[in-house]
C-alpha positions, 0 to 999 in steps of 0.5 A: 608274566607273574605281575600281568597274571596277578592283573588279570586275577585283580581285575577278575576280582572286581569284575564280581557281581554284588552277592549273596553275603551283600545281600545279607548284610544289607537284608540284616540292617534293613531288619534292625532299622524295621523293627526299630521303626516300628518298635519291635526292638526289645523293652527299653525300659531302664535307665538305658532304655534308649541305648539299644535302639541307639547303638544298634540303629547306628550301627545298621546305618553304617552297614548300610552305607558301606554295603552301598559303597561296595555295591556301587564299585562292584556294579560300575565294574561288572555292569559299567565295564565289563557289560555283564548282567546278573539279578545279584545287582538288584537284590540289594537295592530291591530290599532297600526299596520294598523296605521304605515302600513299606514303612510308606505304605504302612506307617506305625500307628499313631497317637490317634490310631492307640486313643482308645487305649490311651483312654483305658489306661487314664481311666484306670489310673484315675480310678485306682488307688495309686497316684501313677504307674511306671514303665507303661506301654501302650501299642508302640509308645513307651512312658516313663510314668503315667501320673494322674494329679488333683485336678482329674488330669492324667499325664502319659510322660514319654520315657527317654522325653526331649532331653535331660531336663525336658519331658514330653508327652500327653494328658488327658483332661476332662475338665479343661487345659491341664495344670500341668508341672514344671515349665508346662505347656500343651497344645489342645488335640480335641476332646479331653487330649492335650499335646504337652512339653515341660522344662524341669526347673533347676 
C-alpha cells in the first residue's frame, strides 16, 4: 500500500505543468544573454574586461539548456501523457522566442550606424595634444586605445582584440591606406575607414 501511494505521489509530481520558478529562471538568462548582446552589461574595461560578460554569458547558456531539459520532461508528461493543458507551458518557450525576434528585429548598431561618432572621436584626437586615448567608448564598441600616428591616421584597437598577439579594429585615413603597425593589414570600407587586423611580432 505505502509503495503504490508513494507511486501515485511520483507520478503526480511529474505530471506538473513548467512553472513560475521556470519561467524565471529562463526570464533571468534570456536578461543576461540581451544585455550582453547589446552590450548593456557593465564596463569591461581592465585587464579583465572580458571575463564578466564571459562567465556570466556561460553561465546563462547552461541556465538555459537545463531550464530547456526540465521544461521538456515536464511538458511530455503533463501534455504527452496525461493530455492537460495550461498557459505555463508556453511561457518559457514565448520568452525565448520574443527574445531572439527581438535581437532579429533590432540588431545592435553597427559599425556604420556609429561612423559619425567614430569620426569625432578621430578628429578630436587628431587635433589635440596626446598621441592617444585609452578605454574609449563609442555606442556599443569598447577600445583598448584610440592612437593616432605621424602620417594623419587614427587607429580605434578594439579591447579584448582577436587574441593575445593580434589586434584588431579601425582607422581612420584621409590620406590613403593606413601605414599601420606590426603584421598590419586593412580592408578599405569607403571614404577615409579602413577595416585592419594586426599580428604582434615577437
Amino acid at each position: 500500500m505505502g509503495e503504490s501511494q508513494g507511486a501515485a505521489e511520483a507520478t503526480d509530481a511529474h505530471s506538473k505543468p513548467p512553472g513560475r520558478i521556470l519561467a524565471a529562471i529562463v526570464g533571468v538568462a534570456v536578461g543576461v544573454l540581451v544585455c550582453i548582446h547589446y552590450d548593456w552589461w557593465p564596463s569591461r574595461f581592465g585587464d579583465a574586461r572580458w571575463a564578466d560578460p564571459l562567465l556570466f554569458g556561460g553561465a546563462a547558456i547552461l541556465a538555459l539548456l537545463v531550464a530547456g531539459l526540465v521544461w521538456a520532461i515536464r511538458t511530455l508528461y503533463f501534455v504527452g501523457r496525461d493530455r492537460s493543458r495550461s498557459r505555463w507551458v508556453l511561457v518559457a518557450p514565448a520568452i525565448v522566442i520574443a527574445a531572439v525576434f527581438g535581437a532579429l528585429l533590432f540588431p545592435p548598431p553597427s559599425f556604420d550606424d556609429l561612423r559619425p561618432d567614430f569620426e569625432r572621436v578621430a578628429l578630436e584626437v587628431l587635433a589635440g595634444p596626446e598621441r592617444s586615448r585609452s578605454e574609449v567608448e563609442i555606442g556599443r564598441f569598447d577600445f583598448h586605445y584610440v592612437r593616432k600616428d605621424a602620417g594623419g591616421a587614427v587607429y580605434f584597437v578594439e579591447a579584448g582584440g582577436l587574441g593575445i598577439t593580434v589586434s584588431s579594429g579601425w582607422a581612420y585615413s584621409p590620406a590613403g591606406p593606413p601605414a599601420g603597425f606590426d603584421d598590419f593589414t586593412a580592408t578599405h570600407l569607403g571614404g577615409p575607414w579602413y577595416e585592419f587586423t594586426a599580428a604582434w611580432r615577437t
